[in-house]
C-alpha positions in Angstrom: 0.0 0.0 0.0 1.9 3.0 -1.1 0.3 4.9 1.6 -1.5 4.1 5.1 -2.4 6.1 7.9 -3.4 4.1 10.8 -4.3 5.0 14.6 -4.1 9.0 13.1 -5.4 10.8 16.3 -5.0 14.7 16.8 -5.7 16.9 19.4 -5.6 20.7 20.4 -5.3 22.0 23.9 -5.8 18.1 25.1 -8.8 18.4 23.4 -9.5 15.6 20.6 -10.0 17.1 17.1 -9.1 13.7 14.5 -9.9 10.4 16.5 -8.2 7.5 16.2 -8.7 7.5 12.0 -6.9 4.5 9.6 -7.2 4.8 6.2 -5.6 3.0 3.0 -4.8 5.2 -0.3 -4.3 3.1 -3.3 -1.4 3.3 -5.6 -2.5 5.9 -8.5 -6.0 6.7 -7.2 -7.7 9.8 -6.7 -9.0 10.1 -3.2 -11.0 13.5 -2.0 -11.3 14.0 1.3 -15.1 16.1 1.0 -16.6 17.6 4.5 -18.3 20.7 6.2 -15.5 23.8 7.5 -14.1 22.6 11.0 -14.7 18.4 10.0 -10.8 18.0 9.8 -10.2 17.3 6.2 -7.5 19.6 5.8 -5.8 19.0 8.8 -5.4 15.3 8.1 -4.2 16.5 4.9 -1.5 19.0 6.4 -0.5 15.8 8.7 0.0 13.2 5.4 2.1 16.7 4.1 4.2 16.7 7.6 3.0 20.7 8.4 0.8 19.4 11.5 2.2 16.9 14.7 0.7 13.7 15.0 -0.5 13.3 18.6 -1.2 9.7 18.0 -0.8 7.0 15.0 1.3 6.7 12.1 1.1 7.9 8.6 3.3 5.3 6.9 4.8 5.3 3.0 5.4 2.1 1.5 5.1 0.6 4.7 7.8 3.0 6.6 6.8 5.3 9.0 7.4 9.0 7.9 5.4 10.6 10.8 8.6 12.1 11.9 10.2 13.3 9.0 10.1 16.6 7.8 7.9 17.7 4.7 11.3 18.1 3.1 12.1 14.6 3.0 9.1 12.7 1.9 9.6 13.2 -1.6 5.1 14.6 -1.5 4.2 17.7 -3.7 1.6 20.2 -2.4 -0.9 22.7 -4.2 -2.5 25.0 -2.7 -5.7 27.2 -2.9 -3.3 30.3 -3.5 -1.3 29.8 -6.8 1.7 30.8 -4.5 4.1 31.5 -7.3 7.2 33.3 -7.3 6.4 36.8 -8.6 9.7 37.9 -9.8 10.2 35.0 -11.8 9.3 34.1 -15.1 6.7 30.6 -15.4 9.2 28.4 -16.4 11.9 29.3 -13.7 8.9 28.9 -11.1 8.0 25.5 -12.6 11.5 24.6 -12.3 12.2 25.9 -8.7 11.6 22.5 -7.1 14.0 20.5 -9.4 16.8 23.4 -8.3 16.3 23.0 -4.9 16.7 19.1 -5.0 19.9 19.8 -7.4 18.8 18.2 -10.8 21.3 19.7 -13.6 20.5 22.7 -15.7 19.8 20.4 -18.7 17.1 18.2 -16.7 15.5 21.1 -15.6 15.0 22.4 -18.8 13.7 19.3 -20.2 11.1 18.9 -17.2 9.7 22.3 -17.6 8.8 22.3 -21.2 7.0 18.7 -20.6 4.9 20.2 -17.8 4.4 23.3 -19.9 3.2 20.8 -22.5 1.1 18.9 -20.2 -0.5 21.6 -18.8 -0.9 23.3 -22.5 1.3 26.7 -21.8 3.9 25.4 -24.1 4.0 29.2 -25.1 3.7 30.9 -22.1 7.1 30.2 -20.3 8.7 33.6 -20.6 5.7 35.4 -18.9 5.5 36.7 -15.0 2.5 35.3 -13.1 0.9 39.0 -13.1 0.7 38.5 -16.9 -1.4 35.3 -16.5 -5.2 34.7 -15.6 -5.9 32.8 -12.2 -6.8 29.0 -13.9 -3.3 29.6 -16.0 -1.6 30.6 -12.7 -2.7 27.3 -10.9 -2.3 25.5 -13.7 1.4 26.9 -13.4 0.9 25.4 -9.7 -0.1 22.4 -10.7 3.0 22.1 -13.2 5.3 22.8 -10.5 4.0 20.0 -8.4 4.1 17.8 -10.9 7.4 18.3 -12.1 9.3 17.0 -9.1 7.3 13.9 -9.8 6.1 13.4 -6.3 5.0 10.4 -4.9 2.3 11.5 -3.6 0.1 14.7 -4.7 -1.6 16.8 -2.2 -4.1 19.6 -3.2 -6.1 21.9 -0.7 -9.2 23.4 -2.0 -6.8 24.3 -5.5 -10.0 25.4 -7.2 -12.0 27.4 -5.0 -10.6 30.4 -5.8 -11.5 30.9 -9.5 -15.2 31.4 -11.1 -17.2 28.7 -12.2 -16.2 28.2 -15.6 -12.4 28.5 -14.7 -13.2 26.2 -12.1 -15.3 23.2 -14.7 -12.3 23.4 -17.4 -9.4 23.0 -14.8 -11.1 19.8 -12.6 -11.6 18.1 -16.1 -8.1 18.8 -16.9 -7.0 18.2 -13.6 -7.9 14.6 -13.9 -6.8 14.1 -17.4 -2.9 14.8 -16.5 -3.9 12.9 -13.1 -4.8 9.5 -15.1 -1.9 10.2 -17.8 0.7 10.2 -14.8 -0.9 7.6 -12.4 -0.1 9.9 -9.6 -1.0 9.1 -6.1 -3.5 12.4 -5.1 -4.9 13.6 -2.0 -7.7 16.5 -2.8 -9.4 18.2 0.3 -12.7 20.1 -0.9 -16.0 21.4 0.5 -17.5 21.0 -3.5 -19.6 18.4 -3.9 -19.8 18.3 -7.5 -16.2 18.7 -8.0 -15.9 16.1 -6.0 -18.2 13.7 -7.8 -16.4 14.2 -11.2 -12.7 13.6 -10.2 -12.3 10.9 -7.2 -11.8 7.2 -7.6 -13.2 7.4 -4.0 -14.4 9.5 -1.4 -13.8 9.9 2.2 -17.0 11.8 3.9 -16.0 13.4 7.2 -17.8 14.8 9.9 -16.7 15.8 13.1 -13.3 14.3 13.2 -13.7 11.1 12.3 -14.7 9.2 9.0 -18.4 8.7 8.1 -18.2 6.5 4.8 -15.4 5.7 2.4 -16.6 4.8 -1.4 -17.1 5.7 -4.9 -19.1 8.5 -6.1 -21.8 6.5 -7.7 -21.8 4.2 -3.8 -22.1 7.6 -2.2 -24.8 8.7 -3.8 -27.0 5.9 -4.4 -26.2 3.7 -1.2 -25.0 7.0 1.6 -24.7 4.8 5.0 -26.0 7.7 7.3 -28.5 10.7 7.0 -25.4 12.8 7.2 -23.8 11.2 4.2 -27.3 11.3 2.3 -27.5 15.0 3.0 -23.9 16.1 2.3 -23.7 14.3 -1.0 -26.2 15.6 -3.2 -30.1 17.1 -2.1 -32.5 14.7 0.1 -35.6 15.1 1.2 -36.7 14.3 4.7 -40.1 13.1 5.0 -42.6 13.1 8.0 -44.6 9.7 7.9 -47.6 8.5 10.2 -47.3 4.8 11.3 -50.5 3.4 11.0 -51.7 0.3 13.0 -51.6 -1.8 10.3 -48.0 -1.8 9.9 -48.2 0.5 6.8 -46.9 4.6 6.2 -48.9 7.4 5.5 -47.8 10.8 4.0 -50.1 13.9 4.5 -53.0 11.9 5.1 -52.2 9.4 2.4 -50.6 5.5 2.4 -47.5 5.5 1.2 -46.5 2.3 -0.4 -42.4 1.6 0.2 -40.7 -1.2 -1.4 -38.8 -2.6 1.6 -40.5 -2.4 5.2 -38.3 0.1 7.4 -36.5 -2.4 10.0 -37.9 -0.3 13.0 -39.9 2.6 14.0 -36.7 5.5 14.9 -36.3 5.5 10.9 -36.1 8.9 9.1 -37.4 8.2 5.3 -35.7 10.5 2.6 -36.4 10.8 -1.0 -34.1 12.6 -3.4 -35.4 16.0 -5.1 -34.7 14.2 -9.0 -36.6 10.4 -7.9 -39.7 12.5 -7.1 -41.8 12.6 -10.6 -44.8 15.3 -11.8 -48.0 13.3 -11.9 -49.5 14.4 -15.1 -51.2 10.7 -15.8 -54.9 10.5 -15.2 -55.8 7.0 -14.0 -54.6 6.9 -10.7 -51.5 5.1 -9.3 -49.6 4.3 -6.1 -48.0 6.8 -4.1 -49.7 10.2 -5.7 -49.9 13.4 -3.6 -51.7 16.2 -4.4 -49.4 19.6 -3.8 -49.3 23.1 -4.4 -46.2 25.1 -6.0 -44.3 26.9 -3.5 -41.5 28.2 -5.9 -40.1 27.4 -9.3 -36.3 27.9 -10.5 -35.6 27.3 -14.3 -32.0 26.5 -14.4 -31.4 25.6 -18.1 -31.7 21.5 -18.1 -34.4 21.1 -15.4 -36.6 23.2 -13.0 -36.2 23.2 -9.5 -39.7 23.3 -7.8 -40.6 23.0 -3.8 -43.8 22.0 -3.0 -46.1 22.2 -0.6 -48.2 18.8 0.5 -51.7 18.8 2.4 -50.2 18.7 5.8 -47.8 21.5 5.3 -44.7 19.7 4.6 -42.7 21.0 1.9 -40.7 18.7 -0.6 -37.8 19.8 -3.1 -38.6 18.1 -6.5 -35.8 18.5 -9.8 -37.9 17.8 -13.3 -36.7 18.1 -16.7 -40.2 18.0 -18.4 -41.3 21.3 -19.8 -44.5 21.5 -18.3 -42.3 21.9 -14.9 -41.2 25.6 -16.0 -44.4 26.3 -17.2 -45.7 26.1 -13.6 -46.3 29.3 -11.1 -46.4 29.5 -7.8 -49.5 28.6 -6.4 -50.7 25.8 -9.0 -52.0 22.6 -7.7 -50.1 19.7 -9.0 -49.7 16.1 -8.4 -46.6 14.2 -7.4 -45.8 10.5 -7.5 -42.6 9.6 -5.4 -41.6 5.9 -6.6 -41.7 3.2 -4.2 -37.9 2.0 -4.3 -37.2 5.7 -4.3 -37.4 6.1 -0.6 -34.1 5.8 1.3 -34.1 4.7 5.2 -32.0 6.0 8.3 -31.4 5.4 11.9 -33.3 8.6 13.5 -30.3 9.7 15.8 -28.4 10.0 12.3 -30.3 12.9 11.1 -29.6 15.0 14.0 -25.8 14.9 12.8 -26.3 16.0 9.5 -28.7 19.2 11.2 -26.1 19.9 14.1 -22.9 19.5 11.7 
């Protein structure tokens, strides 16, 4: 395993912040460590860099324990969410800093810099200063310089928050295309779900100091372990049902018919916004509410609508049909939310998701 941390425990002020947290990063995968502000995602990434103490565990690299060595010596590349380059010198000389300071000849270091100017496609652009460059070129200049040590390991805190959403689309995508092309080993911390969802291999949901679930994007979404998960990946709905004494569920007034009995009665029931379907059919089928149209978003591909049911509860709903952004607020409507749609959760689990 090219890189473990196992037992990783730290606290501030004798106070617990990371709790006893083992993880295994495969060789060449992109892992994302994906969490709300204060969860320690970017602290357990400063201690795989060597920038924070351990106060207990290891974080060992092909199997030898590096939790004392310096940042210096474990041969790991960092980018950060500032482009952090060298003002007073030109792109090339900044991509080439790192291979200077570990004392590659004049000749490699020229040779490195114009392949990471290719790879990143600046070919042209090595002669420029970073104040002549826009802020994807600059990170992508970042990104070069990381690269160009060729690190066993790549580390990247939040390295696209910082530029506008279009910037930010076109530099993830190619992001992960030189990522696959070099089969480098990378660490991402990031509070963006969606960004999140297009470049990891897997994903590590944290909450709190400590991990919630580790899988793959698709998992994530479609299986989330907790409410918390359900709620940090993606939208969900939480839904208020009646128990009846017949064993069955009832929303506003209404049976709702659910594909798998709920194991027990502390179960929270959540539905995501894009499962829940307009009702536009006239012969009647299972699981059809009446509602009213509390608001309507048109947001190019699909509508965004929230609803509101007979007993007052209020459901988001995402619908790519074009009678969806032909509706106003205040039309009556009819929903139909389908019976394997509906996703179950310990009821203590939701409270996490609200406090966090």
């Amino acid at each position: 395993m090219p890189l473990r941390l196992d037992g990783i425990s730290k606290s501030y002020d004798k106070r617990p912040f990371i709790e006893d947290m083992s993880l295994d990063i495969h060789e060449g995968e992109l892992l994302c460590f994906l969490g709300p502000s204060g969860c320690g995602k970017t602290t357990l990434l400063r201690i795989v860099a060597g920038f924070e103490e351990i106060s207990k565990g290891k974080v060992l690299h092909q199997g030898r324990d590096i939790s004392s060595l310096p940042p210096s010596k474990r041969n790991f590349a960092m980018v950060f969410q500032g482009y952090s380059l060298f003002p007073h010198m030109t792109i090339s000389k900044n991509i080439a800093y790192g291979l200077a300071c570990r004392g590659h000849s004049k000749m490699d270091m020229k040779r490195r810099t114009e392949e990471m100017l290719e790879l990143v496609n600046m070919s042209d652009m090595g002669g420029r200063f970073p104040n002549q460059l826009s802020g994807g070129q600059q990170q992508r200049v970042a990104i070069a310089r990381a690269l160009a040590v060729n690190p066993d390991v790549l580390l990247m805190d939040e390295p696209f928050s910082a530029l506008d959403a279009k910037v930010r689309v076109e530099l993830r995508s190619e992001m992960r295309r030189m990522q696959k092309k070099l089969k480098v080993t990378t660490i991402m911390v990031t509070h963006d779900q969606e960004e999140v969802m297009e470049l990891a291999d897997r994903i590590v949901v944290m909450n709190q100091g400590r991990i919630e679930q580790i899988s793959t994007p698709s998992t994530l979404y479609m299986q989330p372990k907790n409410a918390f998960v359900a709620g940090f990946i993606g939208d969900m709905n939480y839904l208020r049902l009646e128990h009846t004494e017949a064993g069955s569920m009832k929303l506003a007034g209404k049976q709702l018919f659910l594909k798998i009995n709920p194991p027990s009665n502390n179960i929270i029931f959540g539905v995501r916004p894009e499962y829940i379907e307009l009702y536009t059919k006239e012969a009647e089928e299972m699981n059809v509410f009446d509602a009213v149209v509390s608001q309507v978003a048109f947001l190019g591909g699909f509508s965004r609508l929230v609803v509101t049911l007979a007993d007052n509860q209020e459901l988001e709903l995402k619908s790519s049909e074009n009678t969806a952004r032909l509706l106003q607020p205040g039309s009556s409507i009819r929903i139909r939310i389908p019976e394997n749609s509906v996703h179950f959760f310990l009821g203590e689990e939701r409270h996490a998701h609200i406090d966090s």
